[in-house]
RODO-2510 file (C-alpha; in nm, 4 decimals, decimal comma):
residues 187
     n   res          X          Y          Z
     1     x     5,2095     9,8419    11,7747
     2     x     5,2516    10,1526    11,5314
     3     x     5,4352    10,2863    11,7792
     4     x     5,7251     9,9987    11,7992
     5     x     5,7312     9,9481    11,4173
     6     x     5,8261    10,3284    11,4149
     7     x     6,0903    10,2457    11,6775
     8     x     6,2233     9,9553    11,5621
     9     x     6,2606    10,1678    11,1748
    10     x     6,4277    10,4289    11,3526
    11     x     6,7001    10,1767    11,5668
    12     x     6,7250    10,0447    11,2061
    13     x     6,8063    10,3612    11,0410
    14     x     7,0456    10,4984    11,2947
    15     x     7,2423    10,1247    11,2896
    16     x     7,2462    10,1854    10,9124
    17     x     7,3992    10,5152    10,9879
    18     x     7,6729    10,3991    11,2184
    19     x     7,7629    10,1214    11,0340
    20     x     7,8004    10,3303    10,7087
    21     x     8,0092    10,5431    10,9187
    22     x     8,2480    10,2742    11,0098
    23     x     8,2636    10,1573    10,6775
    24     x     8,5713    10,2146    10,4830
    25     x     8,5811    10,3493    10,0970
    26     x     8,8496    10,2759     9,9168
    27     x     8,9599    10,3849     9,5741
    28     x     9,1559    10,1477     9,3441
    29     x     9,5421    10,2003     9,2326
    30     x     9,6280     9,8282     9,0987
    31     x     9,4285     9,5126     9,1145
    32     x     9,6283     9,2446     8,9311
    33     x     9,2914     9,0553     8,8404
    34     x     9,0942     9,3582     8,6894
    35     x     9,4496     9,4414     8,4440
    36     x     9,5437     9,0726     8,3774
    37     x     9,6564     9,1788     8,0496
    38     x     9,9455     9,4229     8,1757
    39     x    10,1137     9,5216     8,4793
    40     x    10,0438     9,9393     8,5159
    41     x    10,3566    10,0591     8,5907
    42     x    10,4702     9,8492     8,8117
    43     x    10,8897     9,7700     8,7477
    44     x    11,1528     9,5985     8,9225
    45     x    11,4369     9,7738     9,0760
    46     x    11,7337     9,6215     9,2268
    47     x    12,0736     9,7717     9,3933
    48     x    12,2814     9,6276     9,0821
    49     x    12,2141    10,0295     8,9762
    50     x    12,4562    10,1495     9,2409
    51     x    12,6230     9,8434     9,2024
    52     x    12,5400     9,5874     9,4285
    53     x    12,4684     9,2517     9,3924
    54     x    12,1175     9,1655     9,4599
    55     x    11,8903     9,0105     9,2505
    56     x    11,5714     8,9148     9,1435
    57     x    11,2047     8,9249     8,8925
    58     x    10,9243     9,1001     8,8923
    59     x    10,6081     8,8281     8,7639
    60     x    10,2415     8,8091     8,7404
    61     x    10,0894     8,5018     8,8729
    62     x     9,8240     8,3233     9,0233
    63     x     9,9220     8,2722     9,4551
    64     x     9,6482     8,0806     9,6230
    65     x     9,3832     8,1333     9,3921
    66     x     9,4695     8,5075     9,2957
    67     x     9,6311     8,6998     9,0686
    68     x     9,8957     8,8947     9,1832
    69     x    10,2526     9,0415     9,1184
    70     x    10,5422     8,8866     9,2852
    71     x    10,8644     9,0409     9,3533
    72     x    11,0929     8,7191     9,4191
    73     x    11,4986     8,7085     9,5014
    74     x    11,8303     8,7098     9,7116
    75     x    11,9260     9,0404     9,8688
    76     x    12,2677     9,0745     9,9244
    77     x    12,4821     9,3277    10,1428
    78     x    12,8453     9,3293     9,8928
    79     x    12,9125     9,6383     9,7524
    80     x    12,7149     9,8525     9,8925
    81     x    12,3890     9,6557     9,7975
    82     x    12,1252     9,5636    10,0124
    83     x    11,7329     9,6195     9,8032
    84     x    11,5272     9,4221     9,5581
    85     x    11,1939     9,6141     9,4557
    86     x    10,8637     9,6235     9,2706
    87     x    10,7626    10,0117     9,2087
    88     x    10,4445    10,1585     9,0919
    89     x    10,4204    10,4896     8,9328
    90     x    10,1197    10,6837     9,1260
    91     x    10,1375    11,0490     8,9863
    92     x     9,7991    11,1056     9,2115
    93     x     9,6913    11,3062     9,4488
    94     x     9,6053    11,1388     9,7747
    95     x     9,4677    11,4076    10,0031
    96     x     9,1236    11,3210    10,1590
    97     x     9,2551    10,9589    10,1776
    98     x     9,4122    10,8285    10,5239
    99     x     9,6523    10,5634    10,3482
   100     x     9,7168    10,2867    10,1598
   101     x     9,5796     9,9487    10,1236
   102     x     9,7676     9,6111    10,0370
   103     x     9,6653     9,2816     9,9870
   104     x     9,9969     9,0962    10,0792
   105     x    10,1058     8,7552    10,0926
   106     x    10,4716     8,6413    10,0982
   107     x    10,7300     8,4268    10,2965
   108     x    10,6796     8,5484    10,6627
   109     x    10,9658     8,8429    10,6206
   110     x    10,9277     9,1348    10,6838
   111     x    10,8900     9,4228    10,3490
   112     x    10,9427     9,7753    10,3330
   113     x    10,6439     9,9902    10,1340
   114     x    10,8477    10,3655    10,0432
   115     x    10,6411    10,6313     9,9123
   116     x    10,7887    10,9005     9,6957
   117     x    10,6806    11,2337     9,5879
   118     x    10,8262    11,5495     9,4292
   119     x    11,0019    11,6122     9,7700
   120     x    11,2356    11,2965     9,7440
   121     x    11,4631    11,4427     9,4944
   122     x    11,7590    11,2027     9,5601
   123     x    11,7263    10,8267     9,5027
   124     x    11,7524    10,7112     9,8563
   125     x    11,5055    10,9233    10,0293
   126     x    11,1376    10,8036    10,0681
   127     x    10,8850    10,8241    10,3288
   128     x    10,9253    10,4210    10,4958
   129     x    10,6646    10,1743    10,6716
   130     x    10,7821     9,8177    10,7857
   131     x    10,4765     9,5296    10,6823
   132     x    10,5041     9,2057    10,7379
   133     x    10,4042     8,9498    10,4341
   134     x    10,2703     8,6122    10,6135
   135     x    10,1855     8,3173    10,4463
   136     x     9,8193     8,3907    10,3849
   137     x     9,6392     8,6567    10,2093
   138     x     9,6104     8,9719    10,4801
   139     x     9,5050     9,2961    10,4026
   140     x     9,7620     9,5870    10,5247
   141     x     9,6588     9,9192    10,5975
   142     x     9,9208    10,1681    10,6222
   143     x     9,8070    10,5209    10,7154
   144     x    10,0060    10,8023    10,5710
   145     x    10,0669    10,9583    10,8873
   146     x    10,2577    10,6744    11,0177
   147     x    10,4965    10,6673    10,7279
   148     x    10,8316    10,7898    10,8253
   149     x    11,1591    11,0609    10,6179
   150     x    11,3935    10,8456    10,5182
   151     x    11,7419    11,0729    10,4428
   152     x    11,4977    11,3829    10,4289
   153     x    11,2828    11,6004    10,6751
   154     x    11,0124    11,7191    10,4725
   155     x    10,6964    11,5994    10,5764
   156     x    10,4915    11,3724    10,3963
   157     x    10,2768    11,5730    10,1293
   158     x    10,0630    11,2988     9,9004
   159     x     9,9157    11,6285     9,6920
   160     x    10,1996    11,4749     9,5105
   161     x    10,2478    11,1032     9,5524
   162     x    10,4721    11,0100     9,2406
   163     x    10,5723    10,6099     9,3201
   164     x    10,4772    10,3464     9,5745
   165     x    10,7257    10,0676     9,5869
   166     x    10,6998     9,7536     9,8652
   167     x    11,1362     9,6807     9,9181
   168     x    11,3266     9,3479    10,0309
   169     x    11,5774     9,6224    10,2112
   170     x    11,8382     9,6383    10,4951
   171     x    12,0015     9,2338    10,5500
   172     x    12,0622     8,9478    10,3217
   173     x    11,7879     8,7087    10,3057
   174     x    11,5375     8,5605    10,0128
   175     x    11,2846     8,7492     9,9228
   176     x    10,9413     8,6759     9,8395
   177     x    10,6376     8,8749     9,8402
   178     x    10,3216     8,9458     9,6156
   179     x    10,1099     9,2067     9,5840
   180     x     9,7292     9,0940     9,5209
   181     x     9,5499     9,4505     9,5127
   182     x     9,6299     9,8340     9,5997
   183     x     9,4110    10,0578     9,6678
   184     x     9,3811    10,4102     9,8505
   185     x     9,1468    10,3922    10,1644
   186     x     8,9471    10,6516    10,4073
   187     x     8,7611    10,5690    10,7248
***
């Protein structure tokens, strides 16, 4: 009897090993609902500053029962347009994480997420990942090592990860996705 109690605490512990193992720790950049009073950073961007034509708002609100911030508008292709954004400013560094985590929810398009550091010196260049925002809540992992150089061919260094911005980019359509948390994640 000793003998399978001992077992049975040992198949215990080394489950409780494993599982810990698999388990995935995260770190916190923005959670609308913990900073209800203010939105850290976060800004809306549109093409209208080379001159196209988009447009769109940046808003906190409550989207099926959470808070979140909602980038919302028409992207338009005249004049050289073609972007509506929300961006966070980061200024961390992300080594010893694998990625990024998003809680999404939006229109069933599909978003951009760029990632700039002090290597994207020129406004179009950013390190690109396609997500797609459904019409439920979903959580998004995007591992840094899938992002890919947009208009540069630097690698992807997050020592220095300066902005994190999720884009309505690339053909006219409305846009509508929020953003319910962010958060940095390793497995």
């Amino acid at each position: 009897m000793r003998r399978a109690r001992l077992a049975l605490l040992a198949s215990g512990l080394a489950l409780s090993i494993w599982s810990n193992a698999l388990a995935v720790e995260t770190r916190v950049i923005d959670d609308p609902a913990e900073f209800a009073e203010e939105m850290p950073s976060w800004r809306f961007v549109a093409d209208g500053v080379m001159g196209g034509l988009s447009t769109g708002s940046l808003k906190r609100e409550e989207i099926a029962d959470r808070s979140a911030v909602r980038l919302q508008g028409r992207v338009r292709l005249e004049k050289n347009g073609g972007f509506i954004q929300v961006a966070l400013d980061l200024g961390i560094d992300a080594s010893g994480w694998d990625g990024i985590e998003l809680d999404v929810y939006g229109n069933g398009e599909s978003y951009s997420v760029h990632l700039r550091t002090n290597d994207t010196l020129l406004p179009w260049q950013s390190y690109r990942m396609p997500i797609l925002a459904q019409g439920a809540w979903k959580v998004i992992r995007l591992p840094f090592k899938s992002f890919k150089p947009h208009r540069l061919y630097v690698p992807l260094d997050v020592t220095r990860l300066e902005r994190m911005g999720v884009v309505a980019i690339g053909r006219a359509f409305e846009a509508d996705v929020a953003i319910g948390g962010a958060r940095l994640y390793r497995e």
